[in-house]
N, C-alpha and C positions, 0 to 999 in steps of 0.2 A: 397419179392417174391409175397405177394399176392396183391402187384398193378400191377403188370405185369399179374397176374391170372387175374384181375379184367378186364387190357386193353385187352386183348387176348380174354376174354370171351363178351368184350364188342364188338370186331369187328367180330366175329361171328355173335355175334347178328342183327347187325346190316347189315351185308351181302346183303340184299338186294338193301340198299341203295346204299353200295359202287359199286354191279355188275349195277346198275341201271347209275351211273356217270362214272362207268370205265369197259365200258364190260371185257376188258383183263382179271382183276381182276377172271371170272368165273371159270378159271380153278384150280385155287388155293382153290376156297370154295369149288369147286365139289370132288377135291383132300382132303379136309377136312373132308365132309358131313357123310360120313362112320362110324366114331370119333365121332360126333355129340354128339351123346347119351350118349357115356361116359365119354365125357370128361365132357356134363352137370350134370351128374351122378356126379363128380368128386366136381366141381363146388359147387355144391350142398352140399355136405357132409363137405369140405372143410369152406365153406360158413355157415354150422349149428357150426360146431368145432368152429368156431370163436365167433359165436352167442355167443353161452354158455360159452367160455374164456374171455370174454367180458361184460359178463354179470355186475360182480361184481367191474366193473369200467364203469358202466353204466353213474352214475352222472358224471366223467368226460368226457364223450362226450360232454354233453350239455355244461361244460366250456371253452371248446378248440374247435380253428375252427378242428384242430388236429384230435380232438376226434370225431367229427359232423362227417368228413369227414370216417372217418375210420367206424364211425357206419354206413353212407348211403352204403358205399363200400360191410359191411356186407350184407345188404339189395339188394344192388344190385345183388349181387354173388347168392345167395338165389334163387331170381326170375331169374336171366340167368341160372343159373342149374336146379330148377326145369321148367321151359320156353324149356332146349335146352334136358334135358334126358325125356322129359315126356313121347317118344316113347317106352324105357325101364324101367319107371317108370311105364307105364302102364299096361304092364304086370304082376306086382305085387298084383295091384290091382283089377285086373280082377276078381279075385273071390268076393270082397265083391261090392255091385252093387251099396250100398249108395256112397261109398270114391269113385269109379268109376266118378260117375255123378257128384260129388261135384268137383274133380278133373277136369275131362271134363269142366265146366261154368267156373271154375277159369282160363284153359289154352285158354279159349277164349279170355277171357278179357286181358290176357296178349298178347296173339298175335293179337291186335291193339294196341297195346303198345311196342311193341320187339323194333322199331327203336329207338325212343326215350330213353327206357333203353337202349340200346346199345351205343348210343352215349351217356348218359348220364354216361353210366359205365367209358367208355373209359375215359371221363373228370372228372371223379373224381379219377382213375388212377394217369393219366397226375399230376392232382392238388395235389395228396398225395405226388410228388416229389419235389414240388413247394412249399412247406410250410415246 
């Protein structure tokens, strides 16, 4: 289930690109867009769970392409959920004004990046069923 989490959250991300090659495609992300926040929210929390389940087979990542892959996938999920909820993450943070701004420059940097994660999520999906 969570390369299918990973693919799903990957062509979210990447949404732009795909209404930009297939306008059709618009009505289905607009049909999405609502969900956004939670399902990044979801992503996200899902994506830390694994983090920390993961942890204590951390050296086996580095040994297996298996494991590399699973830990990037971790990585990925991470930044698509905190990338895709930050609109409902930001309400959270709104009271303390340092986590605010520091959060703000991190989600900048990630959205000139959203495509690329997104395709990138999506192919490391794809690949975790490939191996």
């Amino acid at each position: 289930m969570f390369p299918i989490l990973t693919i799903v959250g990957g062509l979210i991300t990447a949404s732009p690109l795909i209404v930009a090659r297939k306008p059709n495609s618009q009505a289905i992300f607009t049909r999405i867009a609502p969900y956004q926040g939670f399902f990044g929210l979801g992503v996200l929390a899902l994506g830390i769970l694994w983090l920390v389940r993961w942890l204590p087979n951390l050296s086996l990542s580095f040994a297996s392409l298996n494991g590399a892959i699973v830990l990037a996938m971790i990585v990925a999920n991470i930044l698509i959920g905190f990338l895709m909820g930050f609109g409902l993450l930001s309400g959270f943070l709104a009271k303390n004004e340092t986590a605010k701004e520091k959060s703000e420059a991190l989600i900048a940097r990630l959205t000139h990046a959203q495509i690329p994660l997104g395709i990138g999520a999506v192919a490391l999906g794809v690949l975790s069923y490939l191996v």
